[in-house]
C-alpha positions in Angstrom: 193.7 -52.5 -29.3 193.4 -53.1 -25.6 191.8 -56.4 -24.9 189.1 -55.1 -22.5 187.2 -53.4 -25.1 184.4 -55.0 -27.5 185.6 -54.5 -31.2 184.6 -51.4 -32.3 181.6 -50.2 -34.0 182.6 -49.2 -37.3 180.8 -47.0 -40.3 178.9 -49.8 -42.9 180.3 -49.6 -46.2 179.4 -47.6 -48.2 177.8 -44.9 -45.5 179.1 -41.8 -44.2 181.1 -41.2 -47.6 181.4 -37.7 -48.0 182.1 -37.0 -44.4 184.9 -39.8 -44.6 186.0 -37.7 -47.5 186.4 -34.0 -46.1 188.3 -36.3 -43.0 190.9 -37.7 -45.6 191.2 -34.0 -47.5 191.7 -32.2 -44.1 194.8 -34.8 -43.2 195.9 -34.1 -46.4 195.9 -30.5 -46.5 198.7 -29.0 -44.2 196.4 -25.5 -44.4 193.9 -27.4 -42.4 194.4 -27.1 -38.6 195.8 -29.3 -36.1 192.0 -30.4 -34.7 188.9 -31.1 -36.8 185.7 -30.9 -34.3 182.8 -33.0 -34.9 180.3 -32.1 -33.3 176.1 -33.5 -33.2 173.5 -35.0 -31.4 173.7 -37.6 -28.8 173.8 -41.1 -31.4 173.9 -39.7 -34.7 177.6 -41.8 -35.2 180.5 -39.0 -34.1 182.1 -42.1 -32.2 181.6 -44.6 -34.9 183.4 -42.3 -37.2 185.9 -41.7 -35.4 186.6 -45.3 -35.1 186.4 -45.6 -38.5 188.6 -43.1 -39.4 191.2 -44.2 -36.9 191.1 -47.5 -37.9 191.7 -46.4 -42.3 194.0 -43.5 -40.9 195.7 -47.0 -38.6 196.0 -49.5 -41.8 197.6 -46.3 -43.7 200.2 -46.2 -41.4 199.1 -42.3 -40.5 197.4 -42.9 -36.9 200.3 -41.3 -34.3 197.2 -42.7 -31.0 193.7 -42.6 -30.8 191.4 -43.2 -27.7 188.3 -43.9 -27.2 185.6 -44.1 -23.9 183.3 -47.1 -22.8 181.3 -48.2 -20.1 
């Protein structure tokens, strides 16, 4: 939430479900690994996920930091 940065760019609604999905189901499942990679293409939306995600994971009370790069 540091003042310097814009407001983050977040997924519209209704976009991205099923990705935001498996996210939610690998928190949930202890079996699932300590790091989930995503991985793609120069501005196909890893960052705006994440954002996303951090932000949900945030209002659930489950987000221990998150961090994020800009220019």
């Amino acid at each position: 939430d540091a003042i310097q940065r814009n407001r983050p760019v977040l997924c519209d609604p209704g976009t991205h479900l099923r990705l935001r999905e498996d996210l939610v189901t690998w928190l949930n499942n202890r079996k699932g690994g300590p790091v989930r990679w995503i991985s793609g293409w120069a501005g196909t939306g890893k960052t705006t996920i994440a954002q996303t995600m951090a932000k949900y994971w945030g209002e659930q009370g489950r987000l221990a930091a998150s961090f994020f790069f800009s220019r």
